[in-house]
DSSP file (Angstrom, degrees, kcal/mol; ACC not computed):
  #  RESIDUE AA STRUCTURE BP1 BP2  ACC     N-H-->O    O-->H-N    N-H-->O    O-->H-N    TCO  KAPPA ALPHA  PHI   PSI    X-CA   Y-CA   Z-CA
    1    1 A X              0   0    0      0, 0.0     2,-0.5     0, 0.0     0, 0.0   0.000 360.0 360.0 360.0 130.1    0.0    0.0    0.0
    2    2 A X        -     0   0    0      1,-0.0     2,-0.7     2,-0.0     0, 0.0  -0.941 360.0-145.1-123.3 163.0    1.5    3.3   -0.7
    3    3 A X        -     0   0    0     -2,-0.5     2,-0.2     2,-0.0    -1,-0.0  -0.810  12.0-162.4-147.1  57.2    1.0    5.9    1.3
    4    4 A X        -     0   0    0     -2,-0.7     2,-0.6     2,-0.0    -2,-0.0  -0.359   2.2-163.9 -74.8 143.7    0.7    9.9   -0.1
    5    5 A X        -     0   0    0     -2,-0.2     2,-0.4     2,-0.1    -2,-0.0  -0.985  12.9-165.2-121.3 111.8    1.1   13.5    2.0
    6    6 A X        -     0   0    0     -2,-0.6     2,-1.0     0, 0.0    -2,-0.0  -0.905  17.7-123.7-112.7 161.6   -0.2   15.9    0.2
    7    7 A X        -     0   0    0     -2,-0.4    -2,-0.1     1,-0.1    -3,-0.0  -0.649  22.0-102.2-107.0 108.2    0.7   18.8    1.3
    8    8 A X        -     0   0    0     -2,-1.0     2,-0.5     1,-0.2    -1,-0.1   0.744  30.1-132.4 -13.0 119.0   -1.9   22.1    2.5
    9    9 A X        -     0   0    0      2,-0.0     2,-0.5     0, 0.0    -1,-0.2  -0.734  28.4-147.4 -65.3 117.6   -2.3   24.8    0.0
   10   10 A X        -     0   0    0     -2,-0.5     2,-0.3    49,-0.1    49,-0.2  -0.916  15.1-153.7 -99.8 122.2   -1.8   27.8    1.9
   11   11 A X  B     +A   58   0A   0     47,-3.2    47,-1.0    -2,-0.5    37,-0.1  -0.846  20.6 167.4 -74.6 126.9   -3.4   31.8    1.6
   12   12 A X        +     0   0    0     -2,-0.3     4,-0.1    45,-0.2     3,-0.1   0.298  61.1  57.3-128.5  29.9   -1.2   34.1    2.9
   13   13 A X        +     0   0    0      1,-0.1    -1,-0.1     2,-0.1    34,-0.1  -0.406  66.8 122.3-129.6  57.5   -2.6   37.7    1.6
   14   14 A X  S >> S+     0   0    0     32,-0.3     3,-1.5    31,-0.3     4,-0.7   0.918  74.5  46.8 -59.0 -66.6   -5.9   37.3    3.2
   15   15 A X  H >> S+     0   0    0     31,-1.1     4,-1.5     1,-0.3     3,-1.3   0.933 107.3  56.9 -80.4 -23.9   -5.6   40.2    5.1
   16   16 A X  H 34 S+     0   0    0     30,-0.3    -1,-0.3     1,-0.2    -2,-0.1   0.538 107.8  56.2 -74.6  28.9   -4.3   42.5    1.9
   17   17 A X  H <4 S+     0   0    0     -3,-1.5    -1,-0.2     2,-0.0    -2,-0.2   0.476 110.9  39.3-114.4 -26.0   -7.5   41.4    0.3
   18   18 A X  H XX S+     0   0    0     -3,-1.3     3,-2.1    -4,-0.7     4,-1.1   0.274  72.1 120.4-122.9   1.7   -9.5   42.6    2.8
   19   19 A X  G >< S+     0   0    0     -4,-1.5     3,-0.8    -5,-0.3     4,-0.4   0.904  72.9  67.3 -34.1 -45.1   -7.9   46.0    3.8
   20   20 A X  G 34 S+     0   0    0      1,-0.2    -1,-0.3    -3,-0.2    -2,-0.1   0.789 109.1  34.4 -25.8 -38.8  -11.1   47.8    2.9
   21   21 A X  G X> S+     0   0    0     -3,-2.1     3,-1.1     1,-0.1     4,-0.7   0.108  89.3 104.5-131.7   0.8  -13.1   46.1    5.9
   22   22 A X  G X< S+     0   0    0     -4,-1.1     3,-1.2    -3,-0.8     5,-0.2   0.977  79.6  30.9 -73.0 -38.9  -10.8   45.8    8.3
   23   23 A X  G 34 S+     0   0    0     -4,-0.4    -1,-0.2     1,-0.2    -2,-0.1   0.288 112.5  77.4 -79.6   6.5  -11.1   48.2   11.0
   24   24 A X  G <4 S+     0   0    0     -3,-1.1     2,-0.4     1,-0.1    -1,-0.2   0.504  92.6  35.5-104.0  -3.1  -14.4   47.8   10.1
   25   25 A X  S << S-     0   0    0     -3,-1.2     2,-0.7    -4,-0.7    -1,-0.1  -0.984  86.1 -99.1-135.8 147.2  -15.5   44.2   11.8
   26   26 A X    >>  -     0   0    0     -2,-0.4     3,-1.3     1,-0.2     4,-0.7  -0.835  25.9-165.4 -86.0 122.3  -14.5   42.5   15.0
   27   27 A X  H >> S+     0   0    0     -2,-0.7     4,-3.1     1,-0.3     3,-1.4   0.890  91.0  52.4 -64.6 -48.2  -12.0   40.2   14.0
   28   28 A X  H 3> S+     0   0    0      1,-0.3     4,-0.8     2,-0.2    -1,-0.3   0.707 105.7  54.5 -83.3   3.3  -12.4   38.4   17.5
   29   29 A X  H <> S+     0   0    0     -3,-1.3     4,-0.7     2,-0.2    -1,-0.3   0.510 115.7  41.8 -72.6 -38.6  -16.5   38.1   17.1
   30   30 A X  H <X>S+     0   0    0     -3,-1.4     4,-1.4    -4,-0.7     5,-1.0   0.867 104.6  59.5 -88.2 -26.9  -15.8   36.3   13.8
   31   31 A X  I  X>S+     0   0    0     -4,-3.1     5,-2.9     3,-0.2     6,-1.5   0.965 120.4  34.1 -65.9 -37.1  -12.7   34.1   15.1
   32   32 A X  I  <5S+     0   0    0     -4,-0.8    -3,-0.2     4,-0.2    -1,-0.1   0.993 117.9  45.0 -87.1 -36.7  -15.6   32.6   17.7
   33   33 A X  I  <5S+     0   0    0     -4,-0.7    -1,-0.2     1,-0.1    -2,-0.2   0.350 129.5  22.3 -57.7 -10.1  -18.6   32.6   16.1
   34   34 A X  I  <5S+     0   0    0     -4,-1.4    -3,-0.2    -3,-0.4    -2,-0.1   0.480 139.8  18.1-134.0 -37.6  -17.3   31.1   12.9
   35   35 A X  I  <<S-     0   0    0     -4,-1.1    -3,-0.2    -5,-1.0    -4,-0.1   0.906  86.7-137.2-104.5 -43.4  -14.0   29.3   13.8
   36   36 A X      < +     0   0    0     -5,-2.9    -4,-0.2    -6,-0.3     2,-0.2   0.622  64.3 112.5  48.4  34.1  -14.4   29.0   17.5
   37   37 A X  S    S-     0   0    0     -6,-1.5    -1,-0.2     1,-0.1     2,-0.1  -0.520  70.8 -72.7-113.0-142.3  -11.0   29.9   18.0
   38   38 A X     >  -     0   0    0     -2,-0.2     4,-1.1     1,-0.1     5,-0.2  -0.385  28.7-124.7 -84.7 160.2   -9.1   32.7   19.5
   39   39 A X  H  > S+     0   0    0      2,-0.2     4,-7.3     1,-0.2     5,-0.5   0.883 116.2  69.3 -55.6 -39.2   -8.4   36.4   18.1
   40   40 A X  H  4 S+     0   0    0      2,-0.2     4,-0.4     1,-0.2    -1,-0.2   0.903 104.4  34.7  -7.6 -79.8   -5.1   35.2   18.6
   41   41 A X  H  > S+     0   0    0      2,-0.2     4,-1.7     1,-0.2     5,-0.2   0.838 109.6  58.8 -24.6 -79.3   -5.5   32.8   15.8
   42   42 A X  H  X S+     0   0    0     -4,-1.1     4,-2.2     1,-0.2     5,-0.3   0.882 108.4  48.3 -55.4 -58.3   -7.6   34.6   13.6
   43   43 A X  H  X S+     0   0    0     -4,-7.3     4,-1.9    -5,-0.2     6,-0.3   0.846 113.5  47.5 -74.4   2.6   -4.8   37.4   13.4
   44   44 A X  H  4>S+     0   0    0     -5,-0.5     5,-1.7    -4,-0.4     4,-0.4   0.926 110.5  50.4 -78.9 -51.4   -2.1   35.1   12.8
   45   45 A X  H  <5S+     0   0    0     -4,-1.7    13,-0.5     1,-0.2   -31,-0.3   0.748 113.4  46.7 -68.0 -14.9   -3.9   33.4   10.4
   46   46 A X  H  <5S+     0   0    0     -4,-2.2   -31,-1.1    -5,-0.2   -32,-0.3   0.911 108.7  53.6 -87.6 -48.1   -4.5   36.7    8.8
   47   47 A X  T  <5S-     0   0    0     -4,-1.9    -2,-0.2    -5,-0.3    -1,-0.2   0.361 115.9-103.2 -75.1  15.0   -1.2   38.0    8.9
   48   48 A X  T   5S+     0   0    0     -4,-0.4     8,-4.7     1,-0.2     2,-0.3   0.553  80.0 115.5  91.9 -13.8    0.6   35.0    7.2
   49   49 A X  B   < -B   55   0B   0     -5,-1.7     8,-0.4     6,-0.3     6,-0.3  -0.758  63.3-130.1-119.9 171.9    2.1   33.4   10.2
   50   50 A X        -     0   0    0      4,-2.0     2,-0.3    -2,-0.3     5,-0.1   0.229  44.4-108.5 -86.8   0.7    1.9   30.3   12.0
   51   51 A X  S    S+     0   0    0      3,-0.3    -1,-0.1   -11,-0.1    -2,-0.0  -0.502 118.1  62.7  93.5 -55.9    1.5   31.1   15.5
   52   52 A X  S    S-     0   0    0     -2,-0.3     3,-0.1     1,-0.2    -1,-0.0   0.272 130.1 -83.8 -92.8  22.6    5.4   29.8   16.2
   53   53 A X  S    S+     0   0    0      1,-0.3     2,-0.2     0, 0.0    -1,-0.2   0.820  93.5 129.9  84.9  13.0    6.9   32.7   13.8
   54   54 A X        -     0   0    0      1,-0.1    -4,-2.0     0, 0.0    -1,-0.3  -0.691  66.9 -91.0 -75.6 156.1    6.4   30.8   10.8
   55   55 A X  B     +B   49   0B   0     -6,-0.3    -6,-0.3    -2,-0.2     2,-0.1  -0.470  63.0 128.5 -59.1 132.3    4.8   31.3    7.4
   56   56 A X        +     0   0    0     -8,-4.7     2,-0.2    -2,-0.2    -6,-0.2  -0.385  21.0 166.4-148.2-133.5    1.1   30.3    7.2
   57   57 A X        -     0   0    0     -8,-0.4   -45,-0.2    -2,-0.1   -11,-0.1  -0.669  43.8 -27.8 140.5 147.5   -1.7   31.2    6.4
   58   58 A X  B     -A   11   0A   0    -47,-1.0   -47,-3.2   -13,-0.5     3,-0.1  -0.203  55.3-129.1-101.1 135.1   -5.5   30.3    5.6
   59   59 A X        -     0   0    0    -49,-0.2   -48,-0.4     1,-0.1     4,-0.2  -0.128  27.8-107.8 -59.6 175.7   -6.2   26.7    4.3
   60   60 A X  S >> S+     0   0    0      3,-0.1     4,-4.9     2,-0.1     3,-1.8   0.929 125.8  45.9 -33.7 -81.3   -8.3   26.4    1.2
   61   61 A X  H 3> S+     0   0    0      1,-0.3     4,-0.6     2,-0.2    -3,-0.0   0.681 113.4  50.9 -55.2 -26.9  -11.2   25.1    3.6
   62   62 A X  H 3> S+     0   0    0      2,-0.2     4,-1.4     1,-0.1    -1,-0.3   0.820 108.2  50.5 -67.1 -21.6  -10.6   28.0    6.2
   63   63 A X  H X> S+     0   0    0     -3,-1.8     3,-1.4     1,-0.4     4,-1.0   0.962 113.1  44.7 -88.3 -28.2  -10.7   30.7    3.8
   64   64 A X  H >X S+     0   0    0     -4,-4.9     3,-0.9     1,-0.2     4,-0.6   0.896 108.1  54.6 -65.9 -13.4  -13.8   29.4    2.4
   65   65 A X  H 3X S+     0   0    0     -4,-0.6     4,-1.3     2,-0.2    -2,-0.2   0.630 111.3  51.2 -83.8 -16.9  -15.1   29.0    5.9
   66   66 A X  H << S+     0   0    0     -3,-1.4     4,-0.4    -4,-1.4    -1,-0.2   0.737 106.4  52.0 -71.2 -25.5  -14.0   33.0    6.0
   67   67 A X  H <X S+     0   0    0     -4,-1.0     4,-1.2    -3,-0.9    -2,-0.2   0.554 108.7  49.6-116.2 -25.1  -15.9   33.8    2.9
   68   68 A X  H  X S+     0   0    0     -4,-0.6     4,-2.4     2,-0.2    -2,-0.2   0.823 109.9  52.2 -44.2 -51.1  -19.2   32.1    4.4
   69   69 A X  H  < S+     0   0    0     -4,-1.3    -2,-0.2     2,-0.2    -3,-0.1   0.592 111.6  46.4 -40.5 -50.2  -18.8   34.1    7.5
   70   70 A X  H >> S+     0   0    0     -4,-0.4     4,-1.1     2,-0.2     3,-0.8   0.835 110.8  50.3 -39.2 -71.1  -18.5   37.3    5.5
   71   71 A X  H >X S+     0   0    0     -4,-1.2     4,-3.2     1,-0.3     3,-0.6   0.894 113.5  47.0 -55.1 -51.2  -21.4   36.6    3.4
   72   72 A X  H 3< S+     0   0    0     -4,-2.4     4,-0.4     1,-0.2    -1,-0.3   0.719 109.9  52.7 -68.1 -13.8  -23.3   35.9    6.5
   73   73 A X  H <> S+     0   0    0     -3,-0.8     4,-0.8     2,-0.1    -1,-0.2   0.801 110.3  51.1 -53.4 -53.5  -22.0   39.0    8.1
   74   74 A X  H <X S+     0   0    0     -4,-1.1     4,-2.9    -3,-0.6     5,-0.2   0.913 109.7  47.7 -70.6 -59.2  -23.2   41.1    5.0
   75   75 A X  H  X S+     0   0    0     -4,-3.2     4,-1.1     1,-0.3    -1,-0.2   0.599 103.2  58.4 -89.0   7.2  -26.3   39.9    5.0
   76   76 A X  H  > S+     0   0    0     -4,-0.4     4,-1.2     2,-0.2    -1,-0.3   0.703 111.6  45.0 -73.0 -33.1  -27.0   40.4    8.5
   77   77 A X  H >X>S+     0   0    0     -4,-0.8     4,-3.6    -3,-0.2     3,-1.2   0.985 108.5  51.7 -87.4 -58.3  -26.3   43.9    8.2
   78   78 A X  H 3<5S+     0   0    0     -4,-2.9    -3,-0.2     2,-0.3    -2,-0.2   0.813 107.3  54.0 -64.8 -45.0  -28.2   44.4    5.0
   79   79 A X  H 3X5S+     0   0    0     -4,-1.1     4,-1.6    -5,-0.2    -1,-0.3   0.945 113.5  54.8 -40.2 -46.6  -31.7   42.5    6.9
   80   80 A X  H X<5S+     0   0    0     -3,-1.2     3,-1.6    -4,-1.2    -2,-0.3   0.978 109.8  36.8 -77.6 -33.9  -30.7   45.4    9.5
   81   81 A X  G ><5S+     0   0    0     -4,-3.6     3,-0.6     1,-0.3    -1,-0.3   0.718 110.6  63.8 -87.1   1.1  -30.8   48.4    7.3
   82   82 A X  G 34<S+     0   0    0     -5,-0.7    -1,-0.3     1,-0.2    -2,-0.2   0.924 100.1  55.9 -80.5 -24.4  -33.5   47.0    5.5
   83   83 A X  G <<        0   0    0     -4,-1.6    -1,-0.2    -3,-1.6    -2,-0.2   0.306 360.0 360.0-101.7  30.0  -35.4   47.3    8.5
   84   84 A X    <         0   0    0     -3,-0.6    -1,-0.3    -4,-0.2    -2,-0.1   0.499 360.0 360.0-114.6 360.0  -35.1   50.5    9.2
């Protein structure tokens, strides 16, 4: 049987993709409510590193998990100004 590692596609300009919106959402409201982890995390993972000073960086599956988050973000806000 042989045995393949493949190995994790990594994003690591996440957060220069989002520069528009940043100062505009709390980062640590989406790292629990969508990841359940820490703010910690979330800005490591935003800034390219690994937690230990390494390069890193958003999975495939996180950054879509980012881009759900967003969308549901958006369209929470957009129900609210509709209802005003």
């Amino acid at each position: 049987m042989e045995t393949v590692i493949q190995a994790k596609t990594l994003i690591p300009d996440v957060k220069a993709k989002m520069s528009d919106i940043l100062v505009a959402i709390s980062w640590r409201e989406i790292a629990r409510t969508y990841f359940g982890k820490s703010s910690s995390w979330l800005y490591h993972k935003l800034d390219g590193i690994d937690g230990n000073g390494g390069s890193g960086g958003f999975t495939t599956e996180e950054a879509l998990q980012l881009k759900g988050a967003l969308c549901d973000l958006s369209d929470r806000i957009r129900r609210a100004a509709d209802s005003l």
